[in-house]
N, CA, C and O atoms as a GROMACS GRO file, in nm:
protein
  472
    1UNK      N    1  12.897  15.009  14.124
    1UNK     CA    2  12.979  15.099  14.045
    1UNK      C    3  13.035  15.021  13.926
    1UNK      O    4  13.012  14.900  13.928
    2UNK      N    5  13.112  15.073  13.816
    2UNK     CA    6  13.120  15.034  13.719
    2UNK      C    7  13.191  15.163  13.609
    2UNK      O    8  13.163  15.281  13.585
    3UNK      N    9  13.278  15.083  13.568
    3UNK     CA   10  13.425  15.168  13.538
    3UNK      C   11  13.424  15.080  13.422
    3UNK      O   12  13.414  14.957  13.420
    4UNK      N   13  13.445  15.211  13.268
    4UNK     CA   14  13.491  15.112  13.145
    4UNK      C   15  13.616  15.149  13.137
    4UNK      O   16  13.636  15.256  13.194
    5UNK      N   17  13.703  15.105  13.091
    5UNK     CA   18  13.869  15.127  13.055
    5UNK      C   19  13.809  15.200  12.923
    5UNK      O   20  13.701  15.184  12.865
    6UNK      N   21  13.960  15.317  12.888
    6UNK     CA   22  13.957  15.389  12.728
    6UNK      C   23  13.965  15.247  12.642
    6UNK      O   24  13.887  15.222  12.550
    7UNK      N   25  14.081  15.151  12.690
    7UNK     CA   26  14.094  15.070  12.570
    7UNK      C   27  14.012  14.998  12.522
    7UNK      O   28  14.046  14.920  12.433
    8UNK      N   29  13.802  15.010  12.593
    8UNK     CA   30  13.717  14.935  12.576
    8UNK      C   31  13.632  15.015  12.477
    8UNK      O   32  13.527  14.971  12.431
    9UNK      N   33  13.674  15.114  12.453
    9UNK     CA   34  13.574  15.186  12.384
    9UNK      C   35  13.621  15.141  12.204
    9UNK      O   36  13.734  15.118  12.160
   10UNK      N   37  13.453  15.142  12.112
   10UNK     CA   38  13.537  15.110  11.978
   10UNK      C   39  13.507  15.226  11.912
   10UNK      O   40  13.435  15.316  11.955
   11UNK      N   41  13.581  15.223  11.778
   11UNK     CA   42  13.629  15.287  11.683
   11UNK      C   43  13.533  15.282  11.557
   11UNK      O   44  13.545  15.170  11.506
   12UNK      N   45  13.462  15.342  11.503
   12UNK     CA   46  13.353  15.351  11.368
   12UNK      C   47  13.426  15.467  11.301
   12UNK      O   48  13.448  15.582  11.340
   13UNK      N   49  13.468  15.383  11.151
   13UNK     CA   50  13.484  15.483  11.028
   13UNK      C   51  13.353  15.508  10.927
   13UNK      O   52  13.317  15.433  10.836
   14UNK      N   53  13.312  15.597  10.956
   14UNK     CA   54  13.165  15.608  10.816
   14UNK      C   55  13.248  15.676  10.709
   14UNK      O   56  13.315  15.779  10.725
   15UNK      N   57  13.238  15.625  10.628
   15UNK     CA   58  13.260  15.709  10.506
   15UNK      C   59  13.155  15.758  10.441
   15UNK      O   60  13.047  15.701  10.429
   16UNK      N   61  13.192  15.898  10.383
   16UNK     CA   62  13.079  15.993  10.330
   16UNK      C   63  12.913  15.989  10.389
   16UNK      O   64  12.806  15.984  10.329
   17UNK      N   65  12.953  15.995  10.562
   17UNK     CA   66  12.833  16.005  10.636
   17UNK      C   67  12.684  16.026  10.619
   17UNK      O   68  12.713  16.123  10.689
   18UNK      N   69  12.620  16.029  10.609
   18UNK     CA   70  12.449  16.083  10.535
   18UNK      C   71  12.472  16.149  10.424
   18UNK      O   72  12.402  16.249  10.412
   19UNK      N   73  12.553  16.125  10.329
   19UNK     CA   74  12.589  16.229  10.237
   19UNK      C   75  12.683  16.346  10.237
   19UNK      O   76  12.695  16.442  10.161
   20UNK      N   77  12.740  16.309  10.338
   20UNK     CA   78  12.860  16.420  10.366
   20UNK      C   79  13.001  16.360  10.276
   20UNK      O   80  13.025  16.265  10.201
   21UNK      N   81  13.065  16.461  10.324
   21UNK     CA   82  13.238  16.419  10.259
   21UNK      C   83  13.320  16.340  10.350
   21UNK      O   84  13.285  16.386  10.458
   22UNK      N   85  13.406  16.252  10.374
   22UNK     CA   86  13.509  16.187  10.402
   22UNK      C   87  13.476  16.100  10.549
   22UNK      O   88  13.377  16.069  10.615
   23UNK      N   89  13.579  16.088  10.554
   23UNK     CA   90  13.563  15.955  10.655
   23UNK      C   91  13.556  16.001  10.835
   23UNK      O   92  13.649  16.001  10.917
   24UNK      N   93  13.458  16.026  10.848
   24UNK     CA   94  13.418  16.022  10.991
   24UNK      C   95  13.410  15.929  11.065
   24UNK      O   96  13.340  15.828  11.059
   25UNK      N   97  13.550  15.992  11.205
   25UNK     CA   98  13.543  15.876  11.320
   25UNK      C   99  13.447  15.894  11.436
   25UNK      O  100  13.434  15.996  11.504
   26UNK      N  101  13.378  15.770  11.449
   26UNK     CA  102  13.306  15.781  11.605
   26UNK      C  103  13.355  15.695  11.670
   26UNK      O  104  13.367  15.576  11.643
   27UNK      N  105  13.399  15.771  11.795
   27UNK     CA  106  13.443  15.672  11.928
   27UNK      C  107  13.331  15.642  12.039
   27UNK      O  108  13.299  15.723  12.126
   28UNK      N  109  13.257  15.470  12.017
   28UNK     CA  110  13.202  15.472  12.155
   28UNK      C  111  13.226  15.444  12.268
   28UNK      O  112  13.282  15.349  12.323
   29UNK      N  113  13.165  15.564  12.313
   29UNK     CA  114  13.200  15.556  12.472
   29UNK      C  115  13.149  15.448  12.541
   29UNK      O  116  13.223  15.374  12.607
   30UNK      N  117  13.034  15.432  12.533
   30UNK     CA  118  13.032  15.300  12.588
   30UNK      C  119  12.919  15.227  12.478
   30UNK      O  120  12.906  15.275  12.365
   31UNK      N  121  12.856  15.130  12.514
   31UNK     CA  122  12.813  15.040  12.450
   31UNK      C  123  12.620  15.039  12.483
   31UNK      O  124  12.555  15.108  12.562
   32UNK      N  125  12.579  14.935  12.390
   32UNK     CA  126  12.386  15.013  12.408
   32UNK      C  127  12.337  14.977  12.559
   32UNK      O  128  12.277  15.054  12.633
   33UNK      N  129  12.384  14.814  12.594
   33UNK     CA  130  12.355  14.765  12.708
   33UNK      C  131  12.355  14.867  12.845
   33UNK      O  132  12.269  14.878  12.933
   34UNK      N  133  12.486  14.936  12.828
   34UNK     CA  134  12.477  15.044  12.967
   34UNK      C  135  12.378  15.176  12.960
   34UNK      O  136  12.310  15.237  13.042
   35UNK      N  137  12.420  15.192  12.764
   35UNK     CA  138  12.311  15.317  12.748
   35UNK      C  139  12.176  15.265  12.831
   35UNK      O  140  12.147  15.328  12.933
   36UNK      N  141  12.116  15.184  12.804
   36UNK     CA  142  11.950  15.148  12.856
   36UNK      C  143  11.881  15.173  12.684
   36UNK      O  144  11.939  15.185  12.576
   37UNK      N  145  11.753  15.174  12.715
   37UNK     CA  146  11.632  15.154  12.656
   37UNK      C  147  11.635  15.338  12.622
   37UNK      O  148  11.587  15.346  12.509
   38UNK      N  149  11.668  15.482  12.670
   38UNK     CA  150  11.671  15.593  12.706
   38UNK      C  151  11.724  15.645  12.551
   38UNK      O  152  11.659  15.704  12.464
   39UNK      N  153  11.854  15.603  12.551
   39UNK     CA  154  11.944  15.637  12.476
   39UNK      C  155  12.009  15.568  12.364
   39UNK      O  156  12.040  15.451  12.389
   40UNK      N  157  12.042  15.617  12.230
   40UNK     CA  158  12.084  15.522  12.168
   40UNK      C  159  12.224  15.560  12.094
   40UNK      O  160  12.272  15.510  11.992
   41UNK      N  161  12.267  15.648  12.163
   41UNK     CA  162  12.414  15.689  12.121
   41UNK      C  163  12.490  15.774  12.205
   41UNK      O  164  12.461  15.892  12.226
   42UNK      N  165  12.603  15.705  12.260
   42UNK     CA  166  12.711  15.850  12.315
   42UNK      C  167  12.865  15.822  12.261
   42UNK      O  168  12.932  15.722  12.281
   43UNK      N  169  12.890  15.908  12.208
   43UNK     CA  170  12.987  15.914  12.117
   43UNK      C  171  13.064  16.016  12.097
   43UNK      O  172  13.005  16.125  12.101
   44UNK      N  173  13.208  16.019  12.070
   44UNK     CA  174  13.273  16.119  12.040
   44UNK      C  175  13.342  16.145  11.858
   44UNK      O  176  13.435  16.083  11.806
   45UNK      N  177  13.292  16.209  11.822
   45UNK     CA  178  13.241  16.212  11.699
   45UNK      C  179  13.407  16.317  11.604
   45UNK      O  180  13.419  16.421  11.669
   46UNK      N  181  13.474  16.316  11.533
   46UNK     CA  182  13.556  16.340  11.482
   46UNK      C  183  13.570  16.407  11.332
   46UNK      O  184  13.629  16.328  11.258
   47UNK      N  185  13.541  16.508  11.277
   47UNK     CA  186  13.526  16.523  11.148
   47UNK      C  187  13.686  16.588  11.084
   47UNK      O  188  13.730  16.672  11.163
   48UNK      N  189  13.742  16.575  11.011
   48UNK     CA  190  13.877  16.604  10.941
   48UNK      C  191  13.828  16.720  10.831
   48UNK      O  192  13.746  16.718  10.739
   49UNK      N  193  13.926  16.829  10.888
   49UNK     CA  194  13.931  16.959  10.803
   49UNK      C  195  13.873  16.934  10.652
   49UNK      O  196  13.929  16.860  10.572
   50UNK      N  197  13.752  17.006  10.625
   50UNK     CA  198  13.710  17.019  10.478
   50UNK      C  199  13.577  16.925  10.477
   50UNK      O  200  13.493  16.944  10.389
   51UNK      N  201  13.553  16.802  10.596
   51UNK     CA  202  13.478  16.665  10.571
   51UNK      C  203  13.368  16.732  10.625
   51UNK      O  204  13.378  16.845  10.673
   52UNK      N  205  13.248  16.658  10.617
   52UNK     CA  206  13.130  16.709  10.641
   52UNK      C  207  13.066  16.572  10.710
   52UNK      O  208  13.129  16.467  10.697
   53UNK      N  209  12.956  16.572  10.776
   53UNK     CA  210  12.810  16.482  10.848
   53UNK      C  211  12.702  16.541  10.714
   53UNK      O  212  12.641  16.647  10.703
   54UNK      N  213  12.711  16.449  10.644
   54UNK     CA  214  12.558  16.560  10.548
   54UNK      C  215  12.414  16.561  10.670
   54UNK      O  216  12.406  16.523  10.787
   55UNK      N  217  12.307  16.629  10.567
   55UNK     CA  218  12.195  16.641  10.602
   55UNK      C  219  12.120  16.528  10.661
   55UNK      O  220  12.144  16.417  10.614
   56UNK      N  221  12.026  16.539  10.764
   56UNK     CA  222  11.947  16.406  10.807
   56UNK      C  223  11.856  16.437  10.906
   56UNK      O  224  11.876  16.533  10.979
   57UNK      N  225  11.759  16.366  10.917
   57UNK     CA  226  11.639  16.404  10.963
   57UNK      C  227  11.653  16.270  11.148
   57UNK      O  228  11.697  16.156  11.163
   58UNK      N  229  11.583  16.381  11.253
   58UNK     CA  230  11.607  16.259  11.368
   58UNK      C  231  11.428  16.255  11.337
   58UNK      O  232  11.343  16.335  11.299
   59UNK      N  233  11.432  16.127  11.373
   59UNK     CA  234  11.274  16.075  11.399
   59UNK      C  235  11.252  15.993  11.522
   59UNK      O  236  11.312  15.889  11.550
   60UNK      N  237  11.174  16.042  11.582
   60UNK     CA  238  11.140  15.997  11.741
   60UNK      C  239  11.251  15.998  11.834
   60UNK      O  240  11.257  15.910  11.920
   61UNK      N  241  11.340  16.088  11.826
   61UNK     CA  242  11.450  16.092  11.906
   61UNK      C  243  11.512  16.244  11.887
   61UNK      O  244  11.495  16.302  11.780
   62UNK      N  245  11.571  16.295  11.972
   62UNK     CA  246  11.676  16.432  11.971
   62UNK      C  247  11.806  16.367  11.932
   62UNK      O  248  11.832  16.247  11.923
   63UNK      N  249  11.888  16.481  11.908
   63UNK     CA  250  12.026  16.472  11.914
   63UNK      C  251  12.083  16.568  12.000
   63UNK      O  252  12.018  16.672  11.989
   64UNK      N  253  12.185  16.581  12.090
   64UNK     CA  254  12.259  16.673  12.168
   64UNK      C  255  12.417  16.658  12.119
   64UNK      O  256  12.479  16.552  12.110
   65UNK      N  257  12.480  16.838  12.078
   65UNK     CA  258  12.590  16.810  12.037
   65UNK      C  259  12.679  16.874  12.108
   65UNK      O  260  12.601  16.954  12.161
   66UNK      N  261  12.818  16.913  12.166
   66UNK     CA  262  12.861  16.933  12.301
   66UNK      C  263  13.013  16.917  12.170
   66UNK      O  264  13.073  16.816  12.133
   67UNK      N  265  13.030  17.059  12.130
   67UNK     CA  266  13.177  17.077  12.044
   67UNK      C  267  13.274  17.086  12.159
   67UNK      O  268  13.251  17.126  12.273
   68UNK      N  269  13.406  17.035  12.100
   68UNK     CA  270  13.533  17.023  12.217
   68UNK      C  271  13.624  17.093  12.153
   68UNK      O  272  13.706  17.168  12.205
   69UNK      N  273  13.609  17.066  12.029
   69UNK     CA  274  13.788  17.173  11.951
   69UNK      C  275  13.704  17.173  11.831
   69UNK      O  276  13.585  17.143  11.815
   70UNK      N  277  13.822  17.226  11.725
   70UNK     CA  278  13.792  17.302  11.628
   70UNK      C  279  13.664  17.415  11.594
   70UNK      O  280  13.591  17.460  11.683
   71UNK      N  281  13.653  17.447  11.464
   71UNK     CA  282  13.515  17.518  11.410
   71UNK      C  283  13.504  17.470  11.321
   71UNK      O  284  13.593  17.405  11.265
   72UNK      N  285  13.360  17.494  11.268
   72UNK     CA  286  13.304  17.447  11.145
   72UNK      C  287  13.079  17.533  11.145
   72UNK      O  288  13.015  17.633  11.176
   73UNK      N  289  13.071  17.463  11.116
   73UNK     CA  290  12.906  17.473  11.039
   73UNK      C  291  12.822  17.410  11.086
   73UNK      O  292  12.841  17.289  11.077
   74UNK      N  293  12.704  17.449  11.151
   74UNK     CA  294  12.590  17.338  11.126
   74UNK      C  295  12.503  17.392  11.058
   74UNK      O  296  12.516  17.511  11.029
   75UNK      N  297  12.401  17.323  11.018
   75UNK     CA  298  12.257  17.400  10.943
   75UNK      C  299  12.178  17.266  11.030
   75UNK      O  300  12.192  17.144  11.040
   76UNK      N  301  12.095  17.364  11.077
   76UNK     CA  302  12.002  17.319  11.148
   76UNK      C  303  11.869  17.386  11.091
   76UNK      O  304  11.846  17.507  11.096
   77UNK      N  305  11.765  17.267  11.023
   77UNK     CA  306  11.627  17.312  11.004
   77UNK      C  307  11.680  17.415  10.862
   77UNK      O  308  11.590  17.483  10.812
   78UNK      N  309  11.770  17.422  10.821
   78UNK     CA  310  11.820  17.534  10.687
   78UNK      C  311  11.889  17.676  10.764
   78UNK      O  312  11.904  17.783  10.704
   79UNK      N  313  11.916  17.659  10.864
   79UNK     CA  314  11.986  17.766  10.915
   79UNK      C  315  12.116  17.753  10.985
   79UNK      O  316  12.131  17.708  11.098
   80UNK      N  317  12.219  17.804  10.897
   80UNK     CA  318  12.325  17.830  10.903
   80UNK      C  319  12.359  17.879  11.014
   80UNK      O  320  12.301  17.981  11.051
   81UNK      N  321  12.450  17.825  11.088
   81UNK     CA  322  12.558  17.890  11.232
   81UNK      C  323  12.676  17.828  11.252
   81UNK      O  324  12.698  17.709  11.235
   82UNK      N  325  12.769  17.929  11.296
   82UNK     CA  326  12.914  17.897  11.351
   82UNK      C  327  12.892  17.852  11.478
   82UNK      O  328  12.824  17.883  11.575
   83UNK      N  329  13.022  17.719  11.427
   83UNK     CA  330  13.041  17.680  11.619
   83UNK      C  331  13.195  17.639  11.644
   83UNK      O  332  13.282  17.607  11.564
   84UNK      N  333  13.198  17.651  11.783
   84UNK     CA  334  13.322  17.622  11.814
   84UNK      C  335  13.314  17.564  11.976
   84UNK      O  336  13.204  17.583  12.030
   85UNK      N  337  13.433  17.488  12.070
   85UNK     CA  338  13.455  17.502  12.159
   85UNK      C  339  13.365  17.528  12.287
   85UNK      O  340  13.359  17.640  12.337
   86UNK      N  341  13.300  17.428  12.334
   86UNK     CA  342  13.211  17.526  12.429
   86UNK      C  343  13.082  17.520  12.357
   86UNK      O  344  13.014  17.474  12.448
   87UNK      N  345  12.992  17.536  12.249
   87UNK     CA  346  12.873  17.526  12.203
   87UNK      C  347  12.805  17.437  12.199
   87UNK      O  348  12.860  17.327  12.213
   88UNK      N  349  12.683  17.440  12.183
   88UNK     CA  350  12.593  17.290  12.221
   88UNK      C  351  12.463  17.354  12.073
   88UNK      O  352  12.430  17.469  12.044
   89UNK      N  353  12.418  17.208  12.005
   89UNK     CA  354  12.347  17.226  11.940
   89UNK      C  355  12.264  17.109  11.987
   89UNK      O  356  12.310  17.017  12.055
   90UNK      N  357  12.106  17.123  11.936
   90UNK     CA  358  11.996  17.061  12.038
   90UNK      C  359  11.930  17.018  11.890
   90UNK      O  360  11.886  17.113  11.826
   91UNK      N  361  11.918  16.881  11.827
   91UNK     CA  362  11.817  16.890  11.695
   91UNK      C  363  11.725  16.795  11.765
   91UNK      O  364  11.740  16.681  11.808
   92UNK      N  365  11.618  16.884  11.763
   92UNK     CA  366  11.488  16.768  11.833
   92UNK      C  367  11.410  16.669  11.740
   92UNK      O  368  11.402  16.653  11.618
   93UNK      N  369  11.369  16.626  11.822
   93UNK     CA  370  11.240  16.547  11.706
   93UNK      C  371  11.190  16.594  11.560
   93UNK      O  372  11.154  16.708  11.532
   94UNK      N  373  11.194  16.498  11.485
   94UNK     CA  374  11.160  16.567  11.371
   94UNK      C  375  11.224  16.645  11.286
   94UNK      O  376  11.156  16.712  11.208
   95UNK      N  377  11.349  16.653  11.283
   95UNK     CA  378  11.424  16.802  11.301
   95UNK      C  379  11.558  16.741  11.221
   95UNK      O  380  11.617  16.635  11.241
   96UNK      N  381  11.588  16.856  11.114
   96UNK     CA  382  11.745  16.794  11.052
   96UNK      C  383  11.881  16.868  11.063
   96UNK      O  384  11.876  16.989  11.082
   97UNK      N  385  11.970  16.822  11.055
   97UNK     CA  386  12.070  16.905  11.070
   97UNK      C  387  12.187  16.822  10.991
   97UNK      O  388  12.174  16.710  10.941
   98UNK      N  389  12.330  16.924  10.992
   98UNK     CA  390  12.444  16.835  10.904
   98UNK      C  391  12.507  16.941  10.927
   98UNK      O  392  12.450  17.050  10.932
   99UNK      N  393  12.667  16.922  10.948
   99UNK     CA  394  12.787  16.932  11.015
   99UNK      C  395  12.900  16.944  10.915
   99UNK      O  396  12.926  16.857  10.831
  100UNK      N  397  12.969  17.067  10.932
  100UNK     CA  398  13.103  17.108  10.804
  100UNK      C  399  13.166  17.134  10.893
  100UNK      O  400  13.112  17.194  10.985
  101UNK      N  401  13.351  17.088  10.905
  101UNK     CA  402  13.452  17.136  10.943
  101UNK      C  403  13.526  17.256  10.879
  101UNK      O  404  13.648  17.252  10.863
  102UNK      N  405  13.462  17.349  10.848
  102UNK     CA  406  13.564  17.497  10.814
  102UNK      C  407  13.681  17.541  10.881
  102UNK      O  408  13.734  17.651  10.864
  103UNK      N  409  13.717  17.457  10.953
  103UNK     CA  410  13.881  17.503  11.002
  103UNK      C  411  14.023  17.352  10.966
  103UNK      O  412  14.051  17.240  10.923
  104UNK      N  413  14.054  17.451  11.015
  104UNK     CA  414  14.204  17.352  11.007
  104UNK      C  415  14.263  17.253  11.050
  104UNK      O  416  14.351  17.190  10.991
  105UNK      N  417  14.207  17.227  11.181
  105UNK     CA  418  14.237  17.114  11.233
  105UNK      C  419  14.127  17.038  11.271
  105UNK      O  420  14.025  17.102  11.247
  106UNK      N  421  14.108  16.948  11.311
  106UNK     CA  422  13.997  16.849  11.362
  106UNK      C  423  13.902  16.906  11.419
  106UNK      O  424  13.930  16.979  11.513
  107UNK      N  425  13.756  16.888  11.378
  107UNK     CA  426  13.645  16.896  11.473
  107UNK      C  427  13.576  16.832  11.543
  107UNK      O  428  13.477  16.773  11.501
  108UNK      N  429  13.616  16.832  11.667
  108UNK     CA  430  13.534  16.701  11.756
  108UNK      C  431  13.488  16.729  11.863
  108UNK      O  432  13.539  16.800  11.948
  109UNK      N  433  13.327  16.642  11.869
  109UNK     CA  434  13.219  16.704  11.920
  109UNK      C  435  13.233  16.588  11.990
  109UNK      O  436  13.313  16.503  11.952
  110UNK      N  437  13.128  16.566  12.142
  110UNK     CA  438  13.029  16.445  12.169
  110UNK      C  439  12.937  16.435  12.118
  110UNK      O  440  12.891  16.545  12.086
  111UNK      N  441  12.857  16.320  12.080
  111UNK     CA  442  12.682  16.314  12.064
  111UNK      C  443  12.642  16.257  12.141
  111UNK      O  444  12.712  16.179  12.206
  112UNK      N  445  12.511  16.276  12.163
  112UNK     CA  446  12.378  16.192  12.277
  112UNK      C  447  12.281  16.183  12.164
  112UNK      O  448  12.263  16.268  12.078
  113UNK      N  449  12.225  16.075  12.176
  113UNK     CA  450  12.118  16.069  12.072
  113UNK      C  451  11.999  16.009  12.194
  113UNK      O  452  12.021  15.902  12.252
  114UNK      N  453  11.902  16.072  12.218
  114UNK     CA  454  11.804  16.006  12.306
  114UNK      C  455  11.680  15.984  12.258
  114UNK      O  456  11.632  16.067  12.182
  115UNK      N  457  11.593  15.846  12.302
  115UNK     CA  458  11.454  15.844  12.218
  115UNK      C  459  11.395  15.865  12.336
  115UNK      O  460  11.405  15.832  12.454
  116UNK      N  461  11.292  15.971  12.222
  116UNK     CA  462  11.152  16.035  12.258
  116UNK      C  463  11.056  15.963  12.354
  116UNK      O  464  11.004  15.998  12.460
  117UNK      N  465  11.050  15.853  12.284
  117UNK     CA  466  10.916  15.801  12.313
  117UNK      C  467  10.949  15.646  12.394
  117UNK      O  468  10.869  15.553  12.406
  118UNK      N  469  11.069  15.650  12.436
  118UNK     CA  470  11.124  15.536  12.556
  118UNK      C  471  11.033  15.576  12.708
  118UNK      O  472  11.051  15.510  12.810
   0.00000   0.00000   0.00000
């Protein structure tokens, strides 16, 4: 068994993300060593009212997105949808997507990023 403490997890500021607006926090949850060879991201992902994740393409890997609070936007593949609370967005292989906070307070999701071809 194997237990990380919160205070082990770190802190990533991207600014103006793939072309998005403002400074996006990612908190990792844990680190690549535990991920494995499977996975190459789990993260709790933070966007500030108005900020955006721009556009971006996954290659040889999915993304899984798992919203916790706020609303905002994704465009996935050029198609526009609301999300909130409770929703899950799936960008597979090959596949682009990018992320707008349209509400008021914080939008924060988890991510999984898993490769394909592990």
């Amino acid at each position: 068994m194997m237990i990380e403490q919160s205070k082990s997890k770190r802190l990533e500021i991207k600014q103006n993300m793939r072309g998005g607006k403002g400074d996006i926090e990612i908190t990792h949850i844990t680190n690549n060593e535990i991920l494995g060879k499977n996975c190459r991201l789990f993260a709790q992902i933070t966007v500030k009212p108005g900020d955006s994740i721009g556009e971006h393409q996954h290659i040889n890997e999915r993304e899984v997105f798992y919203f916790l609070q706020g609303k905002g936007i994704v465009i996935d593949n050029g198609k526009e949808a609301e999300i909130g609370p409770g929703d899950v967005m799936v960008t597979p292989d090959q596949s682009s997507h990018s992320v707008i906070n349209t509400g008021d307070e914080d939008l924060v999701f988890m991510a999984l990023i898993l490769n394909e071809n592990a």
